[in-house]
N, C-alpha and C positions, 0 to 999 in steps of 0.2 A: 280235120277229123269230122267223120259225120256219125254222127249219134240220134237215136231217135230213139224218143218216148212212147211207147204204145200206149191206147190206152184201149181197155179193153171193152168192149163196143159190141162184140160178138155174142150175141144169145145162147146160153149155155140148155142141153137138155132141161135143165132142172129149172130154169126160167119159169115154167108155168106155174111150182105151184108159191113164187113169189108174190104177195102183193101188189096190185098198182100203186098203192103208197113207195115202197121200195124201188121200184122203178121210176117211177115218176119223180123222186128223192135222185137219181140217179144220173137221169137224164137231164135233169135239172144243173147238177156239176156239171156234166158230161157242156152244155151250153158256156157257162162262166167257164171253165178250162178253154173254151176255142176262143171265146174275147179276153184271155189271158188273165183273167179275177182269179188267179188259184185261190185268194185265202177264201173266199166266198164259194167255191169250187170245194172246195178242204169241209165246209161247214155244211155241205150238200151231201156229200158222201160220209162225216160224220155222222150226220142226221139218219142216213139209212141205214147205218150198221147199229146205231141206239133201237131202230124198229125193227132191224133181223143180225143180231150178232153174226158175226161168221158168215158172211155176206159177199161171196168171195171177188164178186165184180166191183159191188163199194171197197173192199179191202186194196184192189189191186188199180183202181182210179185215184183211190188215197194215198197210194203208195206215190202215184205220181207227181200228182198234185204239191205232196210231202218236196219230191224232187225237184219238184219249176222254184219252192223257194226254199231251195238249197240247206234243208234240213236233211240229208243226207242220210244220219245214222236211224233216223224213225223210217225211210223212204225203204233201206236195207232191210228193216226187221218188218217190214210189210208184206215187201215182195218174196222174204225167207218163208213167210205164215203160207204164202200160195204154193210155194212149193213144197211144203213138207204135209198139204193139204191133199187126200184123194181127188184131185183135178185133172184135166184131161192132158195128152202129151203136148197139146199145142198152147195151153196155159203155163203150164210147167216151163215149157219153151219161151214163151216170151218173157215170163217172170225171171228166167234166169238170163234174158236176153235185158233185162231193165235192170237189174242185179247188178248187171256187168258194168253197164253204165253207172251206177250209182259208185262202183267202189272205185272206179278211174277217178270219177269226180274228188275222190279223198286220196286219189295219187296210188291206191293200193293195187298196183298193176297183176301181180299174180295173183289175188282174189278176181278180179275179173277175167282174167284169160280164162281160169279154172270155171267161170260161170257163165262164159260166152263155146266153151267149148260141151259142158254138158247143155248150150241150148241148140247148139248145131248135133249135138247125138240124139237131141229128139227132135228135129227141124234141119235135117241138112238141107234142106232149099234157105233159109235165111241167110240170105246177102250181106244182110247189113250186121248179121254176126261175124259173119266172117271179115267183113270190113274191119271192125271191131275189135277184134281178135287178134288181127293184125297190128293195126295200132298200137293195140295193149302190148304186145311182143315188143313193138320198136319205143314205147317208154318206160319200160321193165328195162331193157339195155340198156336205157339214158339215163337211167334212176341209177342202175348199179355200179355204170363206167362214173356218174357222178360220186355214188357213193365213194368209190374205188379212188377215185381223184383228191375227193373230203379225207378220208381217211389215208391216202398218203402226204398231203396238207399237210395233218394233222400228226402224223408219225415223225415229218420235217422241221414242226414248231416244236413240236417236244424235245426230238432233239435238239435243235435251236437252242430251245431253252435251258436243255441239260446243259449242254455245252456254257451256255454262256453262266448257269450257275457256277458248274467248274473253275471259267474261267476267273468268277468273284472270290470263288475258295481261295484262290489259288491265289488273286490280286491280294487277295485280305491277310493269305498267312504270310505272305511275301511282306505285305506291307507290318505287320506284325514283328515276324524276324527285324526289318528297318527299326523299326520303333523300339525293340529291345539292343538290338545294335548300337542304337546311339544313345539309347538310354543309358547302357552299357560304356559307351564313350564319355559320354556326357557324367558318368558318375565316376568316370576314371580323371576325368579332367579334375571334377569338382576336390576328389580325393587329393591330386596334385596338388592343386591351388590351397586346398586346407593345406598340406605336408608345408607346402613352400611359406605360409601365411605363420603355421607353428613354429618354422623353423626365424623365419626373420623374427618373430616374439621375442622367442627364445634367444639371440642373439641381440635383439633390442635390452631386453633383461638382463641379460649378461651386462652387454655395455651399462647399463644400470646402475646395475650392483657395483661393478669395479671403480666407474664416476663415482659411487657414493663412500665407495670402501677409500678411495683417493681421498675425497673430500674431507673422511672422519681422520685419515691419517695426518694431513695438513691443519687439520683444527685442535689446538690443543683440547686435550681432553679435558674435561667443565667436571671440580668434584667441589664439594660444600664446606662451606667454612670451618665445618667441626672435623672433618677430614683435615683440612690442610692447617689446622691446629693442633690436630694428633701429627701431620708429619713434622708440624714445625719443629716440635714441642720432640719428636724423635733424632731429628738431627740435632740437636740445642744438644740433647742429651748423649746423642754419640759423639759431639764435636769435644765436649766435657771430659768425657773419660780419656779421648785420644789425649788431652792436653793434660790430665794426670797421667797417663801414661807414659807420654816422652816428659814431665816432668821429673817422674821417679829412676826412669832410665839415668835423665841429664844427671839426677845427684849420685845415681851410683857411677858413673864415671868418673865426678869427681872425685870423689871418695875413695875407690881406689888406684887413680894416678899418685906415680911414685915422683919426687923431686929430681930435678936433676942437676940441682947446684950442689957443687963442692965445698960441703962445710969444713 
C-alpha cells in the first residue's frame, strides 16, 4: 500500500500578511519532520499556532506530524479543522487526501474511501488518491468477508454451546430420573428387608412366647406358704366332712337292715 503524507509546503495567498516569526516557526518543523524528529517537528508547529491561532499551514503540518507518531485521532480532528475551514480546493484536497490515510490507519475503511473520494472531487488528477481508494475498497471487503466469517464463528459457538447446554439438561434430568429410580428401588428394597426383618421378629417372639408359655406350663406353679396353708387347711376340712358323711350314711344302713335269721 502506498500512502503518502503531504505536508503542506505550498504558500497560500494569505502568506504575506503572516509574520516571519510564523514562518520561520514553520519551517523550522517543516526541517525536523524531513530528519524524522516529529515530536520536535510537533513543538515547531505548536509554537506557531500559540503566535497565530488558526494558522492553517501549522494546523495541517501538525496534523501530520500528530500522524508519523501514530496519534491518529488528534492527526483526524486536525486535518477535519482544514476542511471545514474557508480554504482553497486543493488544501481541502489534500486534507481530505491525509484524512483518508489517517482513518485506514484505525482500520475505519469506509470513512476513508468516503474522504479519499471527496479529495479526488476536488483533485481528480491525485493518483495517489485513487491508489488509495482503491485499497481502502479491497480492505473494507476484507474487513467485512472477515466480519461475516467472526460472526458466523460465532452464530456456530453459540450454537455449539446451545446444543451442548441441552445436551447437560438433558444428561442431568436423565441422570435425575436414575437417581430417583433407584432411590425408588433402593427404598422399596429397604421396605422389603424391614417387612422381612419385622416379620422373622415377629416370629422370633412368637417362638418366645410359646418357649416361655411351655416353660411356665412344666414348672409347677410357685404359690406362698399361707396360700398352701389355706389349701391345706381346705382339703383337711373337706376330707372331714366326706368321712362324716359316709359315716352317717354307714349307720343308717345299719339301722335299717332287716334280720334274716329264723327265730
Amino acid at each position: 500500500m502506498r500512502i503518502t503524507i503531504l505536508l503542506l509546503i505550498v504558500a497560500f495567498s494569505t502568506l504575506s500578511l503572516f509574520s516571519q516569526s510564523e514562518k520561520k516557526r514553520v519551517r523550522r518543523g517543516n526541517n525536523e519532520f524531513a530528519e524524522g524528529n516529529f515530536q520536535d517537528a510537533e513543538k515547531e508547529y505548536r509554537k506557531a499556532l500559540m503566535e497565530k491561532p488558526g494558522y492553517a499551514k501549522g494546523t495541517f503540518n501538525l496534523g501530520d506530524a500528530m500522524y508519523e507518531q501514530e496519534n491518529y485521532e488528534e492527526s483526524a480532528k486536525l486535518f477535519s479543522e482544514i476542511i471545514e475551514r474557508n480554504t482553497s480546493p486543493a488544501e481541502k484536497s489534500d486534507a481530505y487526501y491525509n484524512l483518508g490515510n489517517t482513518m485506514m490507519k484505525e482500520n475505519k475503511y469506509q470513512e476513508s474511501i468516503e474522504a479519499f473520494k471527496n479529495s479526488l472531487r476536488l483533485n481528480p488528477r491525485n493518483d495517489d488518491a485513487k491508489y488509495n481508494l482503491e485499497y481502502a475498497r479491497k480492505k473494507l471487503k476484507e474487513q467485512q468477508q472477515q466480519q461475516q466469517n467472526q460472526d458466523q464463528q460465532q452464530d456456530q459457538e453459540n450454537k455449539d454451546q446451545e446444543d451442548q447446554q441441552n445436551k447437560d439438561q438433558r444428561d442431568k434430568e436423565n441422570e435425575n430420573k436414575d437417581n430417583k429410580d433407584q432411590d425408588k428401588k433402593d427404598q422399596q428394597q429397604q421396605d422389603q428387608e424391614q417387612k422381612d426383618q419385622d416379620q422373622k421378629n415377629k416370629q422370633e417372639q412368637n417362638k418366645g412366647d410359646q418357649k416361655k408359655e411351655n416353660q411356665q406350663q412344666k414348672q409347677p406353679q410357685q404359690i406362698s406358704k399361707q396360700d398352701a396353708q389355706k389349701m391345706l387347711d381346705a382339703l383337711m376340712n373337706d376330707e372331714k366332712k366326706t368321712l362324716q358323711k359316709l359315716q352317717k350314711q354307714k349307720a343308717k344302713a345299719v339301722k335299717g337292715k332287716k334280720s334274716d335269721i329264723d327265730w
